[in-house]
C-alpha positions as CSV (number, residue, x, y, z in Angstrom):
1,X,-23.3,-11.7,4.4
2,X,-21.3,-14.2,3.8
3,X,-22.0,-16.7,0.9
4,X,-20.4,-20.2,0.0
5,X,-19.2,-22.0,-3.0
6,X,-20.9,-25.3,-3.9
7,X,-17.4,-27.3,-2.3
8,X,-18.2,-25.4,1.0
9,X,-15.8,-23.0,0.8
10,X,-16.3,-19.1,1.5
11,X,-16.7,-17.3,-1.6
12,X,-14.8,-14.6,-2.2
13,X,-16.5,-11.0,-1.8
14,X,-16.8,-9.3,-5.4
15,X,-14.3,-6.6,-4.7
16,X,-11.5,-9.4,-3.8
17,X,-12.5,-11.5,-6.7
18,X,-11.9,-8.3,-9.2
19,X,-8.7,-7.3,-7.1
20,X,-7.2,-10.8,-7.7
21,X,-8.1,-11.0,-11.5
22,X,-6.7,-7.6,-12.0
23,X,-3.2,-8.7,-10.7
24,X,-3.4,-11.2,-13.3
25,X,-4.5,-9.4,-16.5
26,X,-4.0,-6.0,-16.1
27,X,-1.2,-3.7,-15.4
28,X,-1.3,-3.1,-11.9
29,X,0.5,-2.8,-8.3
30,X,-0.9,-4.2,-5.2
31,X,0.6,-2.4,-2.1
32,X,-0.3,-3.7,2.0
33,X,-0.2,-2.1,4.5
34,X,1.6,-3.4,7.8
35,X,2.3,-1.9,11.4
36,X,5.0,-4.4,12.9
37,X,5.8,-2.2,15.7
38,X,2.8,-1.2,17.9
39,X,5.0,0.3,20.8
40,X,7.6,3.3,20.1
41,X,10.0,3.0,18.1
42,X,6.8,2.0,15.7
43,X,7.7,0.5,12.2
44,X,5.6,-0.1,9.0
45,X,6.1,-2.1,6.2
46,X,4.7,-2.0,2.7
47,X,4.8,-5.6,0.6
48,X,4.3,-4.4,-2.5
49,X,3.4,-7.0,-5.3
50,X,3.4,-6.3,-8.9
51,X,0.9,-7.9,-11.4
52,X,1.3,-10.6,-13.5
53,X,1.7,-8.2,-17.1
54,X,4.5,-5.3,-15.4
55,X,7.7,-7.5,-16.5
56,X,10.3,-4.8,-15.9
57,X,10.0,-3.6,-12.2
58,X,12.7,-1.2,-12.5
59,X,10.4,1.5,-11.6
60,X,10.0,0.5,-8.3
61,X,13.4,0.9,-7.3
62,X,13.8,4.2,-8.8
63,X,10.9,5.7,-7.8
64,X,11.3,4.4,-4.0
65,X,15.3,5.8,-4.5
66,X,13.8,9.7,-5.2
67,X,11.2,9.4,-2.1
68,X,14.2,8.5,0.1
69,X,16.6,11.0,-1.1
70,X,13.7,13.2,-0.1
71,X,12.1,12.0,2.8
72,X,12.7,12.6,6.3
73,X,11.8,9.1,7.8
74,X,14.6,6.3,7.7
75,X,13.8,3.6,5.6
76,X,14.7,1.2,3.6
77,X,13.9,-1.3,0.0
78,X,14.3,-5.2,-0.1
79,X,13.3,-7.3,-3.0
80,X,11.9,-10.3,-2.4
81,X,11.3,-11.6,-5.6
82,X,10.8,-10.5,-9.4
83,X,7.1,-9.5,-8.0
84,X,7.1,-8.7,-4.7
85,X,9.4,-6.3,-2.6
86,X,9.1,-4.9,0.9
87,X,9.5,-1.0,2.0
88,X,9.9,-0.9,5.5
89,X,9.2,2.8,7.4
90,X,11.1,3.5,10.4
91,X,9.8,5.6,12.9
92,X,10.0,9.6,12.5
93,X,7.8,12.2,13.4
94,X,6.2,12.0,9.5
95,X,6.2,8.7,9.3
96,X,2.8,8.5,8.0
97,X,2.5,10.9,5.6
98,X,6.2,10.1,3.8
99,X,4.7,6.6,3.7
100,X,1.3,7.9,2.1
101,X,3.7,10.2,-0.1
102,X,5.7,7.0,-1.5
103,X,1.8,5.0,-2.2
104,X,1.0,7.9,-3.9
105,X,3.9,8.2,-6.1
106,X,3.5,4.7,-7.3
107,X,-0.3,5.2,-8.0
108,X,0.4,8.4,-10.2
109,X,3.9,6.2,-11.9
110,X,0.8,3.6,-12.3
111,X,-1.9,5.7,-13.8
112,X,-4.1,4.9,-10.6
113,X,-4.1,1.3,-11.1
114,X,-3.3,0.8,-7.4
115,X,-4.9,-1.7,-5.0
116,X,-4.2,-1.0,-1.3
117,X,-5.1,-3.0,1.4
118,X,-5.4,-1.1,4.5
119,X,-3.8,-4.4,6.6
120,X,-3.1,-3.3,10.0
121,X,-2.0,0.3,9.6
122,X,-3.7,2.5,11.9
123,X,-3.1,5.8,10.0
124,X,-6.7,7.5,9.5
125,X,-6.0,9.9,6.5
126,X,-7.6,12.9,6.4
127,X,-11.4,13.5,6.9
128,X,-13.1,13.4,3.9
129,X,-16.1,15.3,5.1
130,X,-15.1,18.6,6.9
131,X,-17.3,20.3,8.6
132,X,-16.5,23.7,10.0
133,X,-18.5,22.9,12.5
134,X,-17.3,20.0,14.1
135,X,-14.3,21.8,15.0
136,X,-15.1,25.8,15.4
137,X,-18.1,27.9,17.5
């Protein structure tokens, strides 16, 4: 349901509204998802924005730095600003799960205090629910 502000405006769902006030008062990292190439050779690119309180965002760097020296998918770092940086994922066979390997190395650097936006990635996960069976006789 959708609910408006006494301006007119849309107000903001409750989630987004807590989102956005973390970012500015508590130590957090805000990570989006993107799919910029649909077709083959597909391409993904995390913006990663930092909240207002992390003022050294060293960790960033050096945590993305280990992932690539491990991972098999090309990719590469660019900073956009003192708060924001882009990751972009090249295509590769494990493109998705490096990608979700990187995420989860900054939530567990971050103590959990991760907010991901799904964006337009198309990557499922895995089932949360399995069911022996759904998938055996």
């Amino acid at each position: 349901m959708v609910e408006f502000n006494p301006d007119g405006s849309i107000k903001l769902p409750e989630q987004f509204a807590r989102n956005k006030e973390k970012l500015k008062s508590q130590r957090c990292i805000k990570i989006k998802r993107e799919l910029v190439n649909f077709s083959a050779p597909k391409r993904c690119v995390l913006h990663i924005t930092l909240s207002d309180v992390i003022t050294d965002d060293r960790f960033i760097e050096t945590i993305y730095n280990e992932f690539k020296r491990r991972a098999s998918v090309p990719s590469s770092i660019k900073k956009i600003n003192e708060k924001q940086f882009d990751v972009t994922i090249e295509t590769d066979f494990r493109r998705c799960s490096d990608c979700n390997s990187l995420i989860n190395k900054y939530r567990e650097f971050i103590e959990g205090a991760l907010i991901e936006e799904k964006g337009g990635c198309t990557f499922e996960g895995r089932k949360k629910n399995f069911c022996y069976e759904d998938y055996f006789e």
